[in-house]
N, C-alpha and C positions, 0 to 999 in steps of 0.2 A: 557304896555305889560308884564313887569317882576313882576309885580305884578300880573297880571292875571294867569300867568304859574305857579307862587306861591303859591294861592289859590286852583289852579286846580290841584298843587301836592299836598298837604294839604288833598284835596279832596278824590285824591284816594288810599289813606292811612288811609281813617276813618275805612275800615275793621279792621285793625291791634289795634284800641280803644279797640278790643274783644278778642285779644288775651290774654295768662296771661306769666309770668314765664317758663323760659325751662330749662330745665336739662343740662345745658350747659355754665355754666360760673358763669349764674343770682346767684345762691346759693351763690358763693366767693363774686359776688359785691353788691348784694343789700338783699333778703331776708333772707340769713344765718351771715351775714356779720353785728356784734355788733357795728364796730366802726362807720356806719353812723348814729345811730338812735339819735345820740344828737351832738352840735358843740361842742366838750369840746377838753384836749389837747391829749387824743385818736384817734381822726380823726385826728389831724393835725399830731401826727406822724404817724400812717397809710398812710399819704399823702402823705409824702415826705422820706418813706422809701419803700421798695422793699416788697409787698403784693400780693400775687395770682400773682406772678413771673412776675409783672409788677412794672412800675412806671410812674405815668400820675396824679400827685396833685388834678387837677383840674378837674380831670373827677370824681375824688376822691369825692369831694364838691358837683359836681353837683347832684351826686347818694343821698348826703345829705341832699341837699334839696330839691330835690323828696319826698326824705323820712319823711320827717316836713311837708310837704302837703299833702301829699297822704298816709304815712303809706307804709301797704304792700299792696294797691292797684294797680295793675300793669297799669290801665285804664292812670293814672295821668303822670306815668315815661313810657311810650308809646306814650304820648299827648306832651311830650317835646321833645323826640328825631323826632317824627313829623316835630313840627312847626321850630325846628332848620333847618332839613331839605328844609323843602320850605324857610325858610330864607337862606339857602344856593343855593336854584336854582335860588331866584332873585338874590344873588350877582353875580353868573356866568352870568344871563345876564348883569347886569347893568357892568362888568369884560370886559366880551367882548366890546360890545358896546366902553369901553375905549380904546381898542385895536385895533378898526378897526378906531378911530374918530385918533391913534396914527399914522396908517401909508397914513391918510389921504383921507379914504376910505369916499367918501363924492355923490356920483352916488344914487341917487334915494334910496332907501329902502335897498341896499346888504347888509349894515354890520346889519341893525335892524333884516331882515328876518335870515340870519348867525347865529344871536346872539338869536333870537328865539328859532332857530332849537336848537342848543345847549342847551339852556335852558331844553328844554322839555323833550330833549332825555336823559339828566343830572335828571331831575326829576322823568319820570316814567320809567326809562327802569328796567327791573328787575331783574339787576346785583346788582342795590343797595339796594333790600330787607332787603339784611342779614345787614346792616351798618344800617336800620332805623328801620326795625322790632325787629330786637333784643337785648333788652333794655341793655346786657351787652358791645355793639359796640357804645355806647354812643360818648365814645370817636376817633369814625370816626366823627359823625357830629358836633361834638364840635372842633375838631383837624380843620376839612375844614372851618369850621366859620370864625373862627381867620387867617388860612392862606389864606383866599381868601380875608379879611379885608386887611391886612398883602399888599398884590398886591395890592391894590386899594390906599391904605396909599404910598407905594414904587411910583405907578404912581404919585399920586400930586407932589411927591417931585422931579421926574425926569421930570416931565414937568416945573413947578417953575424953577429949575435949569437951563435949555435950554430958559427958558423967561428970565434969568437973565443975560443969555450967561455965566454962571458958570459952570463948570464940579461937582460941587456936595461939597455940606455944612456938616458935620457932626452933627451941630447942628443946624439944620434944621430942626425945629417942626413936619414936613412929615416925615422926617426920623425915628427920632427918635417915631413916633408914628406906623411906621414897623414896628424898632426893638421891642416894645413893645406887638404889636399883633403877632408878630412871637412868643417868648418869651409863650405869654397865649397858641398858637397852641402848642409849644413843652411839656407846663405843662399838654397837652391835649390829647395829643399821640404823641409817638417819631417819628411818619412817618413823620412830619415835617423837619425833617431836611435836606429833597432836597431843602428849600424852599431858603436859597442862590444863589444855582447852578441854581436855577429856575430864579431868577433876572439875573447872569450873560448873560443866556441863551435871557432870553427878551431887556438884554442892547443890545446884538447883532442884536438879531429881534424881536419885530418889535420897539426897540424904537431907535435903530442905532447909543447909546451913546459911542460907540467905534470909531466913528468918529470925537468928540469932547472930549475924556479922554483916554488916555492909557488905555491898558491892565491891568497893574501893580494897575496904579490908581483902576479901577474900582473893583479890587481883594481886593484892602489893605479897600477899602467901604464897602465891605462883610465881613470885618474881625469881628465886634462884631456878625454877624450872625452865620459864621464858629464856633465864640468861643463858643457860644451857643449850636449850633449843636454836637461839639465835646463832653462837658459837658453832654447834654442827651442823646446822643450814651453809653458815659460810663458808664453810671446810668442807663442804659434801658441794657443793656448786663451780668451789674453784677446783675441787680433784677433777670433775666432772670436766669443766673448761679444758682442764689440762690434757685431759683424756679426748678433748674431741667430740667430745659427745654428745653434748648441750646442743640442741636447733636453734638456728636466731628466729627472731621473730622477720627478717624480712622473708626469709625462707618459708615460714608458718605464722601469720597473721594475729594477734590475740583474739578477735572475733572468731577464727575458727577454731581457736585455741579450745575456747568456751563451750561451742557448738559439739565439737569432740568428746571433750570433758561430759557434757549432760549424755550424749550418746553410753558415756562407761557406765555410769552411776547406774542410769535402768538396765544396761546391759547385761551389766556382774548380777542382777537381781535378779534377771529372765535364766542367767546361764545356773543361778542357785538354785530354781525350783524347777528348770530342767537342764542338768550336766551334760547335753548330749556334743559333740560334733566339739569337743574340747583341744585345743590345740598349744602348742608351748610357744607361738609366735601367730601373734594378730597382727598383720600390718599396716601400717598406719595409712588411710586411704588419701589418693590422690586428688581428684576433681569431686570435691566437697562442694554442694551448692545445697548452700541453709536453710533455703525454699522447699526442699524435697524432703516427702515425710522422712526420712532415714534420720536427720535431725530434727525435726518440727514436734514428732510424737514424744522421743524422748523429752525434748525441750520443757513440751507439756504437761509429760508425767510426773517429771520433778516437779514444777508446777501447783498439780494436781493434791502429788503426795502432802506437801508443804502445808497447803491450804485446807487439809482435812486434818493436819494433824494439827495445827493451829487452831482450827474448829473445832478438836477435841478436847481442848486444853484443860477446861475447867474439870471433867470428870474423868480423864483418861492424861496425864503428864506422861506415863510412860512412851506414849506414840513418839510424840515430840522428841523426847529426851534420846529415844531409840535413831530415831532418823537424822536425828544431829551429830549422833555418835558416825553412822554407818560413812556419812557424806564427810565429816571432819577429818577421818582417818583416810577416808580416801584421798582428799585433797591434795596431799603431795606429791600423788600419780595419776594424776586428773591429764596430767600436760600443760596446765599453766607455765611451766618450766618445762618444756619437753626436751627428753632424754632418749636419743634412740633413734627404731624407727619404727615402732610399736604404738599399738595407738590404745592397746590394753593388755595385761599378762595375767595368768590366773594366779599368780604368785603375790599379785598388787591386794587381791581377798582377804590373807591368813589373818589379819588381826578384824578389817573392816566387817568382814563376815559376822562376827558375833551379834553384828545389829539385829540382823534380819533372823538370825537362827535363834535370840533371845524370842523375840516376838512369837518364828516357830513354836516355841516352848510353851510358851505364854497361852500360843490357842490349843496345843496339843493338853495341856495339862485343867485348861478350861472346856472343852471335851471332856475329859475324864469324872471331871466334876459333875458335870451335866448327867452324865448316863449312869457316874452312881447314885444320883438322885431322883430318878428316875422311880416313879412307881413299883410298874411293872417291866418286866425285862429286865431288869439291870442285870443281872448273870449274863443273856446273852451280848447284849449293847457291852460290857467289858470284853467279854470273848471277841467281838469283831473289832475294837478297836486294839488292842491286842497285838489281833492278825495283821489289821494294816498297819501296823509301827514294824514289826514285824517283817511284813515285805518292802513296807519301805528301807529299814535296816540293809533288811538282804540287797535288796536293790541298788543302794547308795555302795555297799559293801564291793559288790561283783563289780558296778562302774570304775569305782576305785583300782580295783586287782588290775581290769585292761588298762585302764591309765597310767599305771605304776609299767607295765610292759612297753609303756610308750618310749620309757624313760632307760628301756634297756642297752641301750646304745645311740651312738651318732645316725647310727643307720637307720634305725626305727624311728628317733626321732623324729629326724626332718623329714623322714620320709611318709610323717603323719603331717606335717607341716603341708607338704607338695599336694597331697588330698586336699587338706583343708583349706588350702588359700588358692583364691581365683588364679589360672594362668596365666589372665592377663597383667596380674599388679604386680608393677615392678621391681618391686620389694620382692615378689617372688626369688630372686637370684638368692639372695641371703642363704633360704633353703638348700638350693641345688650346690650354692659355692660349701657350704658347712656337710653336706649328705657328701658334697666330694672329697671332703676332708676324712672325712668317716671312711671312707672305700681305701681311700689311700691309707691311709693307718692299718687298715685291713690287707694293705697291698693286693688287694683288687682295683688293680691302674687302668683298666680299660675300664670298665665305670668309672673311677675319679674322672677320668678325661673326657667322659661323655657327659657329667655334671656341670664341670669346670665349663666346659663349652658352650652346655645349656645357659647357664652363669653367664657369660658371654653374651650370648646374643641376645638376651635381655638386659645386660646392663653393659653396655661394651664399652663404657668410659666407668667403670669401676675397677681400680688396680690389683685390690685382691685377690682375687681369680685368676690373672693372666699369671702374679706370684706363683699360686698356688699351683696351677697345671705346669707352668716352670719346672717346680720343683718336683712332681710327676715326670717328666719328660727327662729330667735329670736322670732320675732313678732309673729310665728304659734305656738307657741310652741314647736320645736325641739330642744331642747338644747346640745343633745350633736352632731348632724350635725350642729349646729352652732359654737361647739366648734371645729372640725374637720376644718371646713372654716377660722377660725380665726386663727388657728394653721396654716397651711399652707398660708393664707397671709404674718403674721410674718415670717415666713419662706423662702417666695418667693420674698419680698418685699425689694428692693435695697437699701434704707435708713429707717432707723424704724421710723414707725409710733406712731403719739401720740393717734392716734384715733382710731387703734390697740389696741392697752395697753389697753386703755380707757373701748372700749368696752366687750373686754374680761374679763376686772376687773367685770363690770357689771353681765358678765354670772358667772365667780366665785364667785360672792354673792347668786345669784341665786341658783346657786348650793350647794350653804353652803361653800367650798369652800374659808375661808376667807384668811387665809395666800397667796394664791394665788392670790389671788384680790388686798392684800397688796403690795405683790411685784411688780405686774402689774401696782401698781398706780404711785407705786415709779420709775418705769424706763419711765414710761408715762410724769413724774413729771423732773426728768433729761431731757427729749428732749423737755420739754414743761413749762421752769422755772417761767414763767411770766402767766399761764395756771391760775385764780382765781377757776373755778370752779373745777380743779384738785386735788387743795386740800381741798378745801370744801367736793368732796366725799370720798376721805382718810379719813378725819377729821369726817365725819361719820360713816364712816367705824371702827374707831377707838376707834366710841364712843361707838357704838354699841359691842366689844368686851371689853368692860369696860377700854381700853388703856386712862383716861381722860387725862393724860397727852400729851401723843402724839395728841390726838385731840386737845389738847387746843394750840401745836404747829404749828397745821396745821392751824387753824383758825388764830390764830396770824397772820403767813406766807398770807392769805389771805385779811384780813385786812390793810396790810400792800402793798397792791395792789391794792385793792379797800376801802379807809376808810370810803366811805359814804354808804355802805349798812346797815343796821339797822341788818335784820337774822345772818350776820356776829358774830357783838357783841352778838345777842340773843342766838345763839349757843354756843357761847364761854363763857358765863354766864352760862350755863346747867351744863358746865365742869366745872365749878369754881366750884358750889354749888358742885358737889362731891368730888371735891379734899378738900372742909372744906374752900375755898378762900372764904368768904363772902362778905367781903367788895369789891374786887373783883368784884366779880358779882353783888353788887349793879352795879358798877361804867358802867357797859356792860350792865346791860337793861335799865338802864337811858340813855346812849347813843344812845343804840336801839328806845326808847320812842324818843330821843329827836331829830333824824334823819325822823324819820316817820311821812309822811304828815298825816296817818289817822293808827296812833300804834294801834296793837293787843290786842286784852283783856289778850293775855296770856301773853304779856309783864309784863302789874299791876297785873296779879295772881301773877307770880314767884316772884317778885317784895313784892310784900304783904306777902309772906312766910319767905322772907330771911330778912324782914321789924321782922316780928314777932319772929323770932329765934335773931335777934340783940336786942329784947325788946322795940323796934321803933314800939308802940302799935295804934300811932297816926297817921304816917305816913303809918303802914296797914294795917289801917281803909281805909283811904285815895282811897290807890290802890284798895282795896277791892271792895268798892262802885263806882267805876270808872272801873272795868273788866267788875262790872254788868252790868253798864250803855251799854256798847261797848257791850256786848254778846247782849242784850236786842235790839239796834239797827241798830245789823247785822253784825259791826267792827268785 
């Protein structure tokens, strides 16, 4: 059966094969992003340092080798976030299944049909679009992978243990093969880190090792998990820092913090048992007053939840145990810590969902029971419920399929985004600046620029935008409304941009404009010191004002960052022959020659000149007859 629901999630997720790239993260992780295109020691540190204001190694890798198989074909890194997926809906069933055989649950079919339900509603409901359709939420279904392994490893070794009549081994092959799969979840995504609290939680229910091990004991068991946890909290907060990203609390209050937070918990529940008006950006609301039911009812309902499941305690643990799960995993995207400007994502569900879809199961498979005990009727009472699993399927199934089309590009995205979010929240621009990115990559520039605009005058001290239609206007030919944009991003823009500088230096060449373009590269080059191709354009720039010394500077400085490019040395050989460095610039197109799988004819031209001015007549024969050969075919 968990195979089947595996397949049949698999299945309807082939739309999503068709999608490509969105204007939405994909650029930082996979098609703009130089350090996966080869395993060298560039990726590994990208991996384990603070990048696009995250830190997740392993998700790092995996974009990598997407990338050595597929390129920049998105069909391939679409086909892995997939099949991870249905690999993750058979472990939720085959998870469950452990869980009911744990508290003994042995009655005809309940915990298989339970563990079904689950399954399916974990696979197609279409809360988890955005974690599988979009290829930069990688790191949701590689994160759930490993922790749900992670539970399954935890269970052998708490059931071993109780067959041993031992309270628990530390090295204990099960054990130690959690911590291990926990460990890949947190190099995966930092939401792993409830994934302790989440054993504490199941020691109580349903696996009742609180009756055979202290409290203390089973805490001080969790302790390499906790150290774990604490370690990627603090390396996911300072990338986050470094990124920008993190709200301060004078900006966001922790009273309202809270108030938001209870706002998600019942909201993600209201959006599971009806998917409808789904969006890939909620934005985070402005004039929050805690007085007004929008927060009060939620407030309440957790509340409510709490105190019935607490009043069920004695005859029904699973409640409790369930709703402690659902709120524990949420917790790290509650906004206690706010990240963004998102006040909820449907991608924050993938793992937390299982709470409320167990319980699904639970009543679905408690139905079933019912009406096959049933007197009279039970033939037909099976045949309608049946049906409605049935149309529920279908239902959750087709939701899914339009959801996954949401995700078909930057355009459709944000452009369900612009529907779904009030005009008036000003977080609105997000949409229109990202839907204009999408146009412009499309090279449809009159929409870019009617977005970019829109963008504007809803948020007209946001920098990004005025960049962005810059760099639009560049493309039309308007250069001095481009310079007008770039000026007022630098302007507006909270920490200076390298990519500011960058491009502005571009339009001051254009414009003739070279000292300006100098400068610009230069303050481009302080915020951006490890930057290769920043001085490579200086170093052109440079050359081209006849500065060969400064150019031969900047190429060195480049070289010294990258020493395997070949153009590198070939450039900085151009500057030698004018400074009168001859020998020099032998020694840099011989480099150049000797780095390149398939060297340029103009390598042996320059080469055979600076051969024939050293009187090395034989040697520029040599080069000579070796340019021809390469121009001749095709090199």
């Amino acid at each position: 059966m968990a195979l089947f629901v595996c397949l049949f999630t698999i299945f309807i997720y082939i739309p999503a094969l068709y999608n490509g790239f969105v204007t939405c993260d994909d650029n930082d992780y996979v098609y703009d992003n130089p350090y996966i295109r080869s395993f060298d020691l560039s990726l590994l540190k990208l991996s384990f340092r603070s990048y696009a204001s995250n830190w997740h190694p392993l998700t790092w890798f995996s974009h990598a080798i997407d990338y050595a198989g597929w390129g920049l074909n998105p069909v391939g890194h679409h086909l892995t976030s997939i099949v991870f997926h249905g690999l993750n809906t058979f472990l939720v069933i085959f998870l469950m299944i452990r869980l009911f055989e744990s508290v003994g649950v042995r009655q005809g079919n309940y915990g298989i049909i339970a563990s079904g339900i689950t399954g399916i509603l974990f696979g197609v409901h279409p809360l988890h679009v955005e974690s599988v359709a979009w290829i930069s939420e990688r790191k949701d279904v590689l994160c759930a992978f490993f922790f749900l392994l992670s539970i399954l490893a935890y269970l052998h070794y708490a059931k071993e243990s109780a067959a041993n009549g031992k309270r628990g081994e530390f090295t204990n092959g099960w054990y130690l093969i959690a911590l291990g799969l926990f460990l890949l979840s947190l190099l995966s995504k930092p939401m792993a880190v409830t994934l302790p609290v989440v054993l504490l939680i199941m020691d109580w229910y349903p696996l009742e090792r609180h009756t055979r091990a202290s409290l203390s004991f089973l805490i001080a068991e969790k302790a390499p998990f906790l150290m774990l946890s604490a370690v990627s909290g603090v390396l996911t907060i300072m990338a986050q820092k470094a990124g920008s990203s993190v709200v301060t609390l004078s900006g966001l209050p922790i009273s309202l913090r809270i108030f938001v937070g209870l706002n998600a918990i019942v909201g993600y529940l209201v959006k599971m048992m009806f998917p409808f008006k789904l969006s890939p950006f909620y934005p985070h609301p402005i004039d929050i007053t805690l007085l007004s039911f929008e927060y009060i009812i939620p407030a309440l309902s957790v509340f409510i939840i709490t105190v019935v499941c607490i009043l069920t305690l004695k005859n029904k643990k699973f409640f409790l145990a369930i709703w402690l799960f659902y709120v524990i995993t949420l917790f790290p995207v509650l906004g206690i810590i706010q990240v963004g400007n998102q006040a909820m994502a449907d991608r924050y569900t993938y793992l937390p969902s299982l709470g409320p879809f167990l319980l699904a199961g639970i009543g679905g498979a408690s139905l079933w029971s019912r009406v096959s005990i049933l007197p009279r009727r039970r033939f037909s009472g099976r045949i309608i419920v049946l049906m409605l699993s049935l149309f529920l399927v279908s239902a959750l199934s087709f939701l899914t399929i339009k959801q996954i089309y949401v995700w078909k590009n930057g355009i459709t995205l944000w452009s369900r985004v612009i529907d779904v979010v009030p005009g008036d929240n000003p977080f609105a621009y997000i949409a229109y600046n990202n839907r204009g990115s999408a146009y412009a990559g499309y090279n449809q520039n009159v929409s870019a620029i009617d977005d970019f605009s829109q963008a504007i005058k809803l948020a007209p001290y946001m920098d990004n935008s005025y960049y962005n239609r810059a760099n639009v206007y560049m493309k039309l030919g308007y250069f001095e409304k481009a310079l007008e944009d770039y000026d007022r991003a630098i302007q507006f823009s909270q920490a200076p941009d390298t990519d500011y500088f960058k491009a502005r230096g571009r339009l001051y060449i254009t414009l003739g404009r070279f000292e300006d373009a100098s400068r610009d590269y230069s303050k481009a080059i302080a915020l951006d010191p490890e930057n290769v191709g920043l001085y490579v354009e200086r170093g052109s720039l440079s050359a081209r004002l006849g500065h060969s010394e400064d150019a031969v500077t900047d190429y060195t400085q480049a070289i010294n960052l990258r020493p395997n490019v070949p153009d590198l040395y070939y450039n900085r050989a151009n500057q030698y022959v004018k400074l009168g460095r001859l020998e020099d610039a032998v020694n840099d197109y011989t480099r150049a020659i000797t780095l390149s799988h398939r060297p340029s004819a103009d390598y042996y031209w320059n080469r055979s000149i600076i051969y024939k001015s050293l009187g090395k007549y034989e040697e520029a024969v040599k080069d000579l007859l070796e340019s021809e050969r390469l121009k001749k075919t095709g090199s």
